[in-house]
N, C-alpha and C positions, 0 to 999 in steps of 0.2 A: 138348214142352219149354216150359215157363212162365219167361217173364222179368218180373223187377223191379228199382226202380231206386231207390236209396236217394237222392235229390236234393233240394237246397236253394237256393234262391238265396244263402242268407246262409251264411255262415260260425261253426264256432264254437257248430255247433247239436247236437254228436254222432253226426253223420252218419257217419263211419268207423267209429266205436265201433259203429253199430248195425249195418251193414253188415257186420262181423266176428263178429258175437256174433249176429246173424241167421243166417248161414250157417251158422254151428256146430251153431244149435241146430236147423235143418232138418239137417244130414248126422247128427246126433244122433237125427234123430226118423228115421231110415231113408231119407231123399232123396239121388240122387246131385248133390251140389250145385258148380254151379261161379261163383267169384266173381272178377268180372275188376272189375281196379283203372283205372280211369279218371285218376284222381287225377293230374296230375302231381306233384304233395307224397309221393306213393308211402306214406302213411298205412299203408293198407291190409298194403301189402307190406311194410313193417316190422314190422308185428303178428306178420305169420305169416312172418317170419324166412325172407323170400324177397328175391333182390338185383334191385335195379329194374333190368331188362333185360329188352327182346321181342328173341330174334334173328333176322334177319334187316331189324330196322327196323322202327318204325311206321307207317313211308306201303309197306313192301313186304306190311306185316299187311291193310293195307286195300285194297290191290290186288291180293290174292287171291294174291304171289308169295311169300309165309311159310309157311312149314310152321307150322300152327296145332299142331298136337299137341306139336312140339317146343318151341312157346312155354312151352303150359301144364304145370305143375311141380303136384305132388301137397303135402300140406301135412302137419301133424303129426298133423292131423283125419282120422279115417277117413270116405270120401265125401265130403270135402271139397279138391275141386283150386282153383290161385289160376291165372290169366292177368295174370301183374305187371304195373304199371306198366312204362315207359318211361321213361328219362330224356328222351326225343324226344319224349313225350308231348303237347308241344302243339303237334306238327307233325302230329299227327292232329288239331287243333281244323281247320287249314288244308285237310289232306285231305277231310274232310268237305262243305267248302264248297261243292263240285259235284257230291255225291253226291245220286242219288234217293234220297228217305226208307226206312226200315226198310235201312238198309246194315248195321246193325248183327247184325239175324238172319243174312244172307247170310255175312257174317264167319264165324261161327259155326256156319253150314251142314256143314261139315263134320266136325264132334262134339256135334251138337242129339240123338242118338242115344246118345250115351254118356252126357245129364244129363235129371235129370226138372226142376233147377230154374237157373236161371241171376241171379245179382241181381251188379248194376252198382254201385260205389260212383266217383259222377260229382263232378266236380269242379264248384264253386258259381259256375257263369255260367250265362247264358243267351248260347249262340252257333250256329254251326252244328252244334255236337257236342248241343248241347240237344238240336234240334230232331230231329238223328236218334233218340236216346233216346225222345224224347216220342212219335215215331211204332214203334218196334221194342217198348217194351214195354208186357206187359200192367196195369202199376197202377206211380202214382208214391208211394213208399213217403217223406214229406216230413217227417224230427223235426224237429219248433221248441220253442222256450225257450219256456215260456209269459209271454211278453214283449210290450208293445206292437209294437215294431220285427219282432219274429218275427211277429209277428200280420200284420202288413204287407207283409212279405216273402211269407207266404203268400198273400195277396189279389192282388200283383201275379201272382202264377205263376198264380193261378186266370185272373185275365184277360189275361194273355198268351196260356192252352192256348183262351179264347172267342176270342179277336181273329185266332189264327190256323187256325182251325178244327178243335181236336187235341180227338179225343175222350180221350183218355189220362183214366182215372180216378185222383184225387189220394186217398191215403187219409193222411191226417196224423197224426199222433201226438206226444204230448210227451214232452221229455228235460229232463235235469236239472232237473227237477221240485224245490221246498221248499214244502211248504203253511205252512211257517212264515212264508212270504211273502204278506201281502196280495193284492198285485198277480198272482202266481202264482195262488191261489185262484179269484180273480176272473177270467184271464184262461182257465183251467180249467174254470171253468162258464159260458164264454158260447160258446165252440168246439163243443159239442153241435147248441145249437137252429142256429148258422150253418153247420157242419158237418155234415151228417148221417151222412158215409160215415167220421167220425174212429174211429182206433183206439182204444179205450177205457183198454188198459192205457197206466200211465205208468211212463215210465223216471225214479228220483228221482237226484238231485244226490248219488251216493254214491261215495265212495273209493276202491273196487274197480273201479270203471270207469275212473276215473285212473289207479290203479296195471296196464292194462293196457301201456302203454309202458315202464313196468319189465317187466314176465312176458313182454312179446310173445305174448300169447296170447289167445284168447277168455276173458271174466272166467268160465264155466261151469265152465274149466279149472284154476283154482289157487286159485276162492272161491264154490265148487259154490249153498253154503247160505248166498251174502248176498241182501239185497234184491236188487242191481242183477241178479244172476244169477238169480234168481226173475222180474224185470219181464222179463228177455230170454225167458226162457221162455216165460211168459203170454205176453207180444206174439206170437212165432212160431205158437204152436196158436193166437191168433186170426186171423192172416193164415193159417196152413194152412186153417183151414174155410170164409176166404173164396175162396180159391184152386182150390178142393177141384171 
C-alpha cells in the first residue's frame, strides 16, 4: 500500500480540491483508493457528502481502541472509500505528540490490504501531526499558487524536512494557475530549474473547481470535459508513473 499526502503549509492553495479530484481519478483509473480527511475544516468530507464523525473518538482511533473499518464509509465513487474527518480532530494534533514516527501506517495496519493507494488531505500546520505525515508517507504531494508567498511557503517545508532529517520527497505542483498573469508566468518558469522533482501539469484557476462545493463532488463528476477535469487527470497518470 502507497501513501500520499496532499500538504501545504499555507492555506488557500487547493489543496482539498486536489485531494478529492486525486482520489477520484486514481479509483477511476482501477486503484482501490482510500482517502482520510485530516482536515479539521472537514473540507474533504463535505465533498463527498460524508458527516464529520470517527466513532468511537479520535484519540480511541489512534490508540488502536476504534474499530477502523467501522469508521471508514464507502463514497459515491466506485473504489473510492473516505475515513472523515472528526469534529475532535485536533485532539489528534495532541495525540500525536508522543507518538513514535510513522503512527500513521500502524493506524492503518489493519486495512493496508484492502487498498493499493492511500492519500492524506492534512490540515496546513507544521505540528506533531506534520511530522507524523512526513515520516508515514511516501511523497509530499505540495499545490501552490504560483505566487511569491506560495513560493515561500514551499522553501520553508523544503527546509524544515533538511533541519529535521525527513527524507520525505516534496513533489509540488501548481493550482489555480492564470498565465494571464505576469507574475504567475514568471513564477511558472523558475520552479523547474529550482525544482526538479515538480509536477509538470498545472491545475488552472477555473470555475468547475469552485463549483465543486455546490455538486459535492469530484469536478470529473458533473464537468467530465473542462480544463480543470483534464488537469486532474494529467496530474494523476503523472503521479501514477512516478509511483508505479
Amino acid at each position: 500500500m502507497q501513501m500520499l499526502a496532499l500538504y501545504s503549509i499555507k492555506g488557500g492553495v487547493g489543496k482539498t480540491a486536489s485531494a478529492v479530484n486525486l482520489a477520484a481519478e486514481a479509483a477511476r483509473d482501477g486503484r482501490r483508493v482510500l482517502l482520510w480527511d485530516l482536515d479539521p475544516q472537514a473540507a474533504t468530507t463535505f465533498y463527498l457528502r460524508s458527516k464529520p464523525k470517527v466513532r468511537g473518538g479520535v484519540d480511541k482511533l489512534v490508540k488502536g481502541k476504534a474499530d477502523l473499518d467501522r469508521a471508514i464509509r464507502e463514497t459515491d465513487i466506485e473504489g473510492l472509500d473516505l475515513l472523515p474527518a472528526a469534529l475532535g480532530s485536533r485532539d489528534l494534533e495532541a495525540s500525536m505528540e508522543t507518538r513514535k514516527p510513522s503512527r500513521l501506517r500502524k493506524i492503518l495496519k489493519p486495512v493496508m490490504g484492502s487498498y493499493d493507494l492511500v492519500i492524506l488531505d492534512c490540515p496546513p500546520s507544521l505540528s506533531a501531526l506534520a511530522e507524523q505525515i512526513f515520516s508515514s508517507v511516501d511523497a509530499l504531494l505540495v499545490p501552490m499558487v504560483p505566487t511569491t508567498l506560495s513560493l515561500r511557503t514551499l522553501e520553508q517545508l523544503d527546509g524544515h524536512l533538511d533541519a529535521v532529517d525527513h527524507a520525505c520527497p516534496i513533489w509540488p505542483f501548481v493550482t489555480l494557475a492564470d498565465r494571464r498573469k505576469t507574475l504567475h508566468r514568471q513564477v511558472m518558469e523558475s520552479l523547474s530549474e529550482r525544482w526538479p522533482r515538480r509536477l509538470s501539469t498545472t491545475v488552472p484557476n477555473a470555475s468547475e473547481v469552485e463549483r465543486m462545493g455546490i455538486e459535492r463532488a469530484p469536478v470529473g463528476h458533473f464537468a467530465r470535459s473542462s480544463r480543470g477535469s483534464r488537469a486532474y487527470t494529467a496530474l494523476w497518470r503523472e503521479i501514477a508513473q512516478r509511483i508505479q
